[in-house]
Structures are given as C-alpha cells and as structure tokens.
C-alpha positions, 0 to 999 in steps of 0.5 A: 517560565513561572516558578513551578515550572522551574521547579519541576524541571529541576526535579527531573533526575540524571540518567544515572540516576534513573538508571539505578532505580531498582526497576531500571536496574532489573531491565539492564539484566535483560537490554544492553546498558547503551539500549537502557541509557538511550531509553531512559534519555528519551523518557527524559527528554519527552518529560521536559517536553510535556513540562515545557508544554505546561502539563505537569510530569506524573506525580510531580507537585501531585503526590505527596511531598518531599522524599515522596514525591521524588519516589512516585516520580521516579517510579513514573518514569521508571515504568515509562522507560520498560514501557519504551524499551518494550515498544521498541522490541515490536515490529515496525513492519505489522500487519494491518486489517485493509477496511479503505476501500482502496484494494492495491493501496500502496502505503499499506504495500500494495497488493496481497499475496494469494496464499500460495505465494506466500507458501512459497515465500516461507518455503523458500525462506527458512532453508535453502533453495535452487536460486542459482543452482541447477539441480540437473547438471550440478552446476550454477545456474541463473535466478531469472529462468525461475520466472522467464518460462513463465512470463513467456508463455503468459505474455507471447514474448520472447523472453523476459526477465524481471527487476526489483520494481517498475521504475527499476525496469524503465531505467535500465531500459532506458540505459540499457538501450538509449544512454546518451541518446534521445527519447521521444516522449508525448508531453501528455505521458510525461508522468509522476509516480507515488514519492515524487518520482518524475519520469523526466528525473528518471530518463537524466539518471539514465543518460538519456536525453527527453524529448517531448512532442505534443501538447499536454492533451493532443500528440500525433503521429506527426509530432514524433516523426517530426522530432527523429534526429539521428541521434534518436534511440527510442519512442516511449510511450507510458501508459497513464495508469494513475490519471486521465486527461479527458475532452479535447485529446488525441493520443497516438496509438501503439500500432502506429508507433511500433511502425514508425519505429521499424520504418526508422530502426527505432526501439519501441517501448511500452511502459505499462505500469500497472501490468495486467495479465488478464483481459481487463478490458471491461475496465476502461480499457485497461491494457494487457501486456499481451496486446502491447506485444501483438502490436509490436512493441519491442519491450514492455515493463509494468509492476508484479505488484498492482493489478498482476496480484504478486511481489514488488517487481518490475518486469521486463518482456519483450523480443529476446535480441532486447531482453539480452542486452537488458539482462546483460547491462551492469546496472541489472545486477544492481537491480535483481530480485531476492530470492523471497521475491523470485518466489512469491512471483513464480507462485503468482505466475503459476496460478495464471495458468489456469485463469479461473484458478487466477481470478479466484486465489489472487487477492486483487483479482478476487476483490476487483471482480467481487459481486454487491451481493459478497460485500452486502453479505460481508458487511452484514457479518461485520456488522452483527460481530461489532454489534455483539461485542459492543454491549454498551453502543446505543448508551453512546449514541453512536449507530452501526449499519451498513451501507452501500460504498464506492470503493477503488483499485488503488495503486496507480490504476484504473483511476476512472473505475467506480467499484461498488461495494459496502461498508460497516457506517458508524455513525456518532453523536450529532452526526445526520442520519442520511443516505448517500445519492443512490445509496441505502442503509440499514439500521443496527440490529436489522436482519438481511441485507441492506434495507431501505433508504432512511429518513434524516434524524439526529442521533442524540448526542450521547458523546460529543467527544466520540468522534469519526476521528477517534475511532478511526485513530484508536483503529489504528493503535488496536492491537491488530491495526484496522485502517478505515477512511471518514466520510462525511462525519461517519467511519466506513469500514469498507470490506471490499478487500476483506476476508470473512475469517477476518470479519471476527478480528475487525469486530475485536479491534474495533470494540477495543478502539471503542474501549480505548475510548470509554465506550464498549464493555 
C-alpha cells in the first residue's frame, strides 16, 4: 500500500461525523437514525473499496487542499448516502419489459397475467372477500370451492383442489398417498426442475421410497411390474416437459400404466408439470390434463403458471376418493393458496370457458399462437419509435433493423418447439452485416415489413466501446427495465411477448440506455 493511499484512507470520516454533515442531518428528519447510520456505514465501506482498489475517493487529492478538500469529500459522500437511502426505498420486485424471446420465462416470473386476473387480484386485494365465507348460509365456508368447479368442469375430473406450486402438489401426493411406502418410477423421468430441485430430493422429503425401473432411455412395461413388492403404493409417471431424450428410447404409455395399476390396486399418478388445458397437440404432442384423465389416471398435478397462463399454483385433479385424502393431509394446510392467488386462478379458470375467449385474453396462449405476420408488424413499430427518438444513431455507427428470430416457450416446456417470430437487431460498430440461415432483415429506416436478405459489410466503426453488452446492461438499469438476449454480436430485441401499447415504453428505454451510454440525444 503506497502513501496515498494510506493517506486517503486516512481521510475517510467516522460515522458520526458523516452524520452531522448538514446534508445528512437534514435526511435524519425524514429516515430513522439506525436506517441513516446503516447508509452511511456502507457508503463508507464501499469507499475504502474503491480505495483499496486504487481508484481515488471523489474529491480526495482532486479538489482543493486541506480544509477544502475535506468539504468536497464529505459533500461526496453526503450526496451518495441520499442517494442510497433513496434506492433502498424502490422496490426490488419491479416491473420489466419482456424482449428474450422466451414467453414463460421463470426468473422474470413466468407467465403474465390476462388482464382480467390481474382485475381480479386488485379487486380482492384492497378489501374484503368471500375467501372462507359463504355468503348464503353465513357461515365458514372452504377457499378451495372458488376454483374446484371450475377445474372439474374443465378437466373431467372428479374433484380437485389446488396447492402453492407444482412441487407442493407431488409432495403432498406423494405423502398423502405413499409415505413410507415405495414408488416406482422410470429412470428416464427422474428429473430436475428450475433451482436444483430433484425429484429423488423430493420423494425423501416425503417419506417415500424411490424405486427406479428402466434405463435412462428405454422403460417397459415389464420393468414396472418387475419391481411391485407389497409394499409398493404408486406408479409415477413425470412428464419431461423441460428436456427430451430422442433415438434409441422406449416409454411406457399412460394407459398401460393406469392398467397395471387397477390389475395390482396401485395409485397411478400424473405429474404433468406444464399443465395445459387446451389442445396443444400441435406442439409436439404436449399433453393435456384432460387426456391423462380419460386415460385413467388417479390424480394428475401440473403449474397454474406455465402453459395454463395464471398464478404460481400446483394443481391437483383427479378421482374424488384421492383428491380427499390429499385435501385432508396436514401438510395441505401448509401449502394452500392466498387469497390473491385464489383469485388470479379463478379468473384464468373463467376465460377457459370459452376457448376463443382463452386463446385471445391469456398472455401465454396469445403469444404461443402469435402469427410471423403480428411480430413482423410489431417490430417494424418498435423499430421506427427507437429510430425516432435516437436522432444521433447512424453518428455511432450503430444499425437498427429488424429481423426474422426463433423465440421459445420457456418454463420448462416444450423444449423441442421453435416459435418463429421477429426482433428490433442492433447491430454496432465492427459488428458483420449478416443475415442468419433462412432469415432476412431490413434496414433502418426502410418501409413495410421485413425485406430482402443483405449483403455482408462492416459498419464502420463509430464507438468501439458501444457494445451489445452495454446496451443490453444499461436496458437493464433503464427506468422501466427491458430484458433482451445478445446474438452473435448484435442485441435482439424480440417482441413475441410484446404488447403494442408497450412498443413506446421500449423505445423510451432504449434511447435512455443508449443515453446512459453517450449515444442518443
């Protein structure tokens, strides 16, 4: 450590003298004085960070001498803690404009709400409701019928009943119905979920006992029947939502499963994760509750909030005999919905009614279904509102068009399926002009839809530092915050799970990214 740098340690202040700083003083009348300490102890702390790191302290040894200098700094300090107690009154759980390309995308929570859910959910909110209260009678009353009817009716089950999330739901099915026994499970479906979570970890937190048949690639029917012991309770079968083991493989179909299971006085249950209440056959053979019901199976569980469109739920359907001695367990109690949560699922369950209604007001239905010819047209919006606001944009050397993209479902789902659609490409100083296999762009500035393909240039180079990277990280820390995905140099900007009324709010945040950056007027 050299001398000045011990001396600009050294001309770090204590906490109570940071705290008597007028500007410090003035924010005590406004935070608690534990909350201003605790700021002003950790402005502290990251200056001696950036010390130790060799950068200087803000007016330390760069502004005036002596006495001066000691004011700028302290001044400098001062401002950074406001600034701080200020960020720590912003919410952490913020809204964000979805431009990945990945529809159900868990870390920015998964499916979006169709508007009458989320009316639902305010409604329900801010006053009082019917949650345990049956207005008829008078009396209490059971949170689960709010969405049992519904399900019922949609699925062809006997009754149902939903839990806070999928996981939730194989757990208590799996000690509701087979603690201390075995279950029997193919290895090829032995499978891990989003955080780490394996279903092996889950059965031992359920007290049951795993028993894998099969191969990784190949189970028969034989390999289950093989494995029954008296103390069997259930056959298992997982529907591999997140992944997909192709060539050489052999599964076991649910019907036979189901008749193995009455032949021997098994539970046969479904866990389909993904849950889809309409026919999405047309994706790869994506099941529906309905069908694993027809087939037989006992109970079926899947998410309220993949391909069904609604709230974080685990939902449980099945023969009522089941369903009961689920809805009965101990742990059920533990696991119920919320309120807000009961409602945004009856609201989604609603629109289901009516299928039309259901494929045009629920988000992920909507954008799973949404033509080349609305993400053409979209992006071209996008486009000319970024264009617009972003006067000083070919100065930089940095190209706006849009292009043709493969977007996904996300969530777990569907992980073989391709959903074409289109994107606002940025593409930036020394960055190829190059259309992708089978894909067209359109330049800045060109009318209409996507045009012809391009020939291969070099943007000249306007801002070596002006990056995909950047942009995309200051997208991150606009005010309303755009998550987009870098491809091959260039930032996509993919409207597949874009709503036009948005189109203006991303061009805002990207001209302030671009801003950040000391591009854009």
């Amino acid at each position: 450590m050299d001398e000045q740098m011990r001396k600009t340690l050294r001309a770090l202040p204590s906490v109570e003298e940071v705290l008597s700083h007028a500007t410090v003083a003035a924010l005590l009348e406004r935070y608690r004085r534990p909350q201003v300490a605790e700021a002003v102890r950790e402005v502290l702390e990251r200056t001696r960070r950036r010390i130790l790191g060799g950068q200087l302290a803000p007016g330390v040894a760069t502004e005036g001498t002596g006495p001066v200098r000691e004011a700028v700094f302290m001044d400098s300090l001062a401002t950074e803690v406001a600034g701080l107690l200020a960020a720590w009154e912003r919410p952490g759980l913020r809204r964000v404009l979805n431009l990945s390309g990945v529809i159900i995308h868990t870390n920015l929570g998964r499916s979006r709400l169709a508007e009458a859910a989320a009316e639902r959910v305010l409604e329900v909110a801010r006053s009082y409701s019917t949650l345990e209260y049956d207005l008829e009678s008078g009396e209490r009353g059971a949170r689960e019928v709010h969405v049992e009817a519904l399900l019922t009716r949609l699925t062809g089950a006997e009754a149902a009943f939903a839990v806070n999330n999928n996981a939730g739901a194989v757990l208590l099915l799996l000690m509701g119905l087979a603690a201390g026994r075995e279950v029997i499970v193919s290895r090829g479906q032995l499978v891990e979920i989003g955080g780490s979570f394996r279903l092996p970890d889950i059965m031992r937190a359920g007290s049951v006992r795993l028993v894998e048949v099969g191969t990784t690639n190949r189970t028969r029917l034989a390999d289950y029947e093989a494995a029954i012991t008296p103390d069997t309770a259930m056959l298992l079968r997982v529907h591999t939502s997140n992944f997909r083991i192709l060539g050489f493989t052999e599964e076991v179909a649910l019907a036979d499963l189901v008749e193995l299971g009455r032949r021997r006085g098994l539970v046969v249950a479904d866990d389909l994760g993904s849950g889809a209440l309409t026919d999405l056959e047309a994706y790869h053979g994506e099941p529906s509750v309905a069908a694993s019901l027809r087939v037989g199976a006992d109970v079926v569980c899947f998410s309220g909030d993949k391909l069904l469109g609604g709230p974080q739920a685990g939902v449980l359907v099945g023969r009522r005999e089941v369903i009961d001695r689920l809805r009965k367990h101990p742990v059920a109690r533990a696991l119920r919905l919320d309120k807000m949560t009961l409602a945004a699922l009856e609201a989604t369950l609603q629109l289901y009614q009516d299928p039309d209604r259901a494929r045009r007001e629920v988000p992920t239905l909507r954008y799973l279904s949404r033509s080349t010819e609305e993400t053409a047209r979209l992006a071209g919006l996008l486009q000319a509102a970024i264009e617009s606001r972003c006067n000083e944009r070919p100065a930089a050397g940095l190209l706006v068009e849009v292009a043709e993209t493969t977007a996904r479902a996300g969530g777990g789902s569907m992980p073989l399926v391709e959903l074409p659609s289109h994107a606002v490409r940025m593409r930036f100083p020394e960055v190829p002009v190059e259309t992708p296999p089978g894909g067209t762009a359109r330049p800045a500035g060109a009318a209409g839809g996507p045009g012809g393909s391009l020939e291969v240039e070099v943007v000249p180079a306007g801002r070596p530092d002006l990056t995909a990277a950047a942009v995309e990280a200051a997208l991150r820390r606009a005010p309303v915050p755009v998550v987009a995905r870098i491809s091959h140099d260039c930032l996509l900007l993919d409207v597949l799970a874009l709503e036009e009324e948005e189109v203006e709010e991303v061009a805002a945040s990207v001209a302030w990214a671009l801003g950040e950056l000391g591009v854009a007027e």
